[in-house]
N, C-alpha and C positions, 0 to 999 in steps of 0.2 A: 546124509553126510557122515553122520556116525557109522555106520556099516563101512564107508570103503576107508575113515580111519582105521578102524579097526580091521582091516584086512591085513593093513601095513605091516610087516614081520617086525618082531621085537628088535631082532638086529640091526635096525634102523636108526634105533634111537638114540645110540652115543654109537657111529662108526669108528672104525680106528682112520688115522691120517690115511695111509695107505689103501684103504677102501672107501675114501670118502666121495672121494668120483664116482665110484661104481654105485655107490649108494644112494648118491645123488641121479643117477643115471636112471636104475630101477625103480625109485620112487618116482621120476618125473613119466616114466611110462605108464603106471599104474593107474598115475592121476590121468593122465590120457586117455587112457581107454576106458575111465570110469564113468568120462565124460564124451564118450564118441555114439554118434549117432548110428542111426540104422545104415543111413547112403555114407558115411564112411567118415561124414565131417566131424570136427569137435564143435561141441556147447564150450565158446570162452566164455560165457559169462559165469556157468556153472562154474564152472576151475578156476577164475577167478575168486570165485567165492569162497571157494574151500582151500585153496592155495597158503591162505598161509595161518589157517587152524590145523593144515596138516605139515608145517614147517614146525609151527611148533610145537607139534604132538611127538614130534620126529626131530627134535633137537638141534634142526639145521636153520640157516638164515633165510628169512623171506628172498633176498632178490638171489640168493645163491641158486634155491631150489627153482625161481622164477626161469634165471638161463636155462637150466637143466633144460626145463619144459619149454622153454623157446626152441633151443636148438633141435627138439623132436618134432619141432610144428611144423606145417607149411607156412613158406611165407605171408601169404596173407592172413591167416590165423595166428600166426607167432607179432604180427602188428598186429591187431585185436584186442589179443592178449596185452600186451605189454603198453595198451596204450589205456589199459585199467587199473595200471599200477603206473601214475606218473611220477619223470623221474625226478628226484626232489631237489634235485639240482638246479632245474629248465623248468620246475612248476612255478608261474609267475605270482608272483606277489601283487597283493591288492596295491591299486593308484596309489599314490601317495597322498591325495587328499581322502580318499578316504580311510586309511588307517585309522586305528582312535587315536584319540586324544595325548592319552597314556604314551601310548608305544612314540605318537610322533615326537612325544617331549625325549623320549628318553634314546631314540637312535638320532634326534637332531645334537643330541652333547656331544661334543668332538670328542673330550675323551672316553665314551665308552664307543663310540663306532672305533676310534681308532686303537683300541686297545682289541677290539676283534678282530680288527685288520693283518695287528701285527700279530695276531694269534695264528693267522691264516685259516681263519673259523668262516669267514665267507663264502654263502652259497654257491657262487659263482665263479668259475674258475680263472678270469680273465684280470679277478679283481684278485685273485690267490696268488697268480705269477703277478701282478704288479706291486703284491704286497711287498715281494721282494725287493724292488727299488727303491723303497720308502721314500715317498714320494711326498708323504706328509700329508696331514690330516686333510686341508684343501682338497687338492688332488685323489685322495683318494677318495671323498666325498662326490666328488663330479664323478669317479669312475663307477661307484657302485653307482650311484641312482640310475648311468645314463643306462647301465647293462640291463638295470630293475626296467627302464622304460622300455627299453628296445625288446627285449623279453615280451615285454604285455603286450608289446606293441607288435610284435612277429604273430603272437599265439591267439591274438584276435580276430587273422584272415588264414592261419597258416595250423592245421591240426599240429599242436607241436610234439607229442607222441607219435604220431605217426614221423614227424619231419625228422627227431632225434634217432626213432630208431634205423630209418633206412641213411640216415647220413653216417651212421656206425657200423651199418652192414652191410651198404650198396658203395662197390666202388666209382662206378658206372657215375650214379646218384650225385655222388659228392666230388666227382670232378666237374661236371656239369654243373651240379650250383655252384662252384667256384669260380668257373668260367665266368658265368654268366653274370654271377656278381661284381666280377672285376670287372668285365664289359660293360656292365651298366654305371657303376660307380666311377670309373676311372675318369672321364669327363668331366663330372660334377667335382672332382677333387682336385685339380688340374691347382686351380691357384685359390685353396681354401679361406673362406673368410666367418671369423664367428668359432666360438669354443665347438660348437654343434659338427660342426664338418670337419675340422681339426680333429678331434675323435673318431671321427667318421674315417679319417684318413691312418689314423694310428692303429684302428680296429683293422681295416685294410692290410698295412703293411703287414700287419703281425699275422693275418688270415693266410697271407702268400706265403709268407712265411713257414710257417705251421706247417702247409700243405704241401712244401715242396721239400721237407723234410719224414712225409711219410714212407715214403719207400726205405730209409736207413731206421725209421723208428717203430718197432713193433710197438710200441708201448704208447702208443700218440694219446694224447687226453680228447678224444675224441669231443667231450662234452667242451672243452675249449675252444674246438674248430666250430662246432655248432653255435656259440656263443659269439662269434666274430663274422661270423655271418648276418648273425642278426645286427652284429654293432655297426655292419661295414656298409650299410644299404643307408644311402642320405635319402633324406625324405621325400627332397623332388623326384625322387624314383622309386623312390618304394609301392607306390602299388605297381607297375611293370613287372619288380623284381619278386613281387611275391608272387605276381600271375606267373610269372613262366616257373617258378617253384613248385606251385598247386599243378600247372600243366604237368612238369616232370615225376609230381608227384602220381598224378595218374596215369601216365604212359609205366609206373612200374608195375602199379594193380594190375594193367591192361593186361601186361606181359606173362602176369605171373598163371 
């Protein structure tokens, strides 16, 4: 690992703005071929490894230099990769009964959960845009756990590195799990009863929402639409909806 640091040119290690792409570019090939095999494939686990003692040997950001070297991978190796660096946003949090002790006394006080609320300090993107309604300690207590649940609860049948990152790169992907979410959910929402499906119906609305807005918004918080996916699945459906996700998920492996 020290040898192909040390390969890295000195010019690496403060770019200027204007070459910082570039620098980003060269170093994420290097890592590449430092770790490519004989038939032609890469070792992700290796580069992985060294990924981000060589970020900061080279003064760049871990997930900066990570794209670099996604965008140079083949698809299936660029999910590999990126599914060893989970994204911290979608990595689920322990149950809630199991938390300590500690932590459960001190995010159950309303006002320091709601003081990170209104910080828009929330892991979660869905609880981020709803900080802006201020919707009030209540309310926003029911929206982060149920996102906290639905999270665990997706990433315990559904590889969620893999599901996050082809829902940000496959367009294909992520109209199809839309589809298919709204098809299966729309029924069950029809005349909600219970806090549980009322969210369920809010996560919905906002998911269609979201989605039919991508074409006008480059800039879509993708990690938001993936989060409303998970919110929007009522539970009488849920294992359905995450089997035909897993199906879709591997007709894209198949593909690639």
């Amino acid at each position: 690992m020290e040898q192909h640091l040390q390969m890295l040119p000195d010019s690496l290690d403060a770019p200027r703005p204007d070459e910082a792409g570039d620098a980003l570019t060269r170093m994420a090939a290097r890592l590449i071929l430092a770790h490519q095999r004989q038939d032609g494939s890469v070792s992700t686990q290796g580069l992985a490894r060294q990924l981000p003692p060589a970020a900061q040997a080279c003064n760049v950001q871990p997930p900066a230099l990570l794209r670099a070297v996604v965008s140079q991978l083949p698809p299936v190796a660029a999910r590999r990769l990126a599914g060893a660096f989970p994204p911290a946003s979608l990595a689920p949090r322990a149950p809630w009964r199991r938390k300590g002790c500690m932590y459960r006394m001190f995010d159950a006080l309303p006002p320091v959960r709601w003081s990170r609320y209104q910080l828009r300090q929330s892991r979660y993107a869905w609880v981020r845009q709803r900080a802006a309604d201020k919707l009030g300690v209540s309310a926003f207590t029911v929206v982060e756990r149920a996102t906290d649940a639905a999270v665990a609860r997706f990433a315990a049948v559904v590889s969620l590195h893999c599901f996050a990152y082809l829902f940000a790169h496959d367009a294909a992907f992520r109209s199809d799990t839309v589809q298919r979410v709204r098809t299966l959910a729309t029924p069950e929402l029809e005349n909600p009863s219970g806090a549980e499906l009322r969210l369920n119906m809010v996560a919905l609305s906002d998911l269609l929402a979201w989605h039919g807005k991508l074409r006008t918004n480059p800039d879509a918080d993708f990690q938001l639409g993936a989060e409303l996916v998970m919110l929007a699945i009522p539970a009488a459906v849920f294992d359905e909806a995450t089997l035909q996700i897993r199906a879709l998920m591997q007709s894209q492996d198949e593909a690639q």
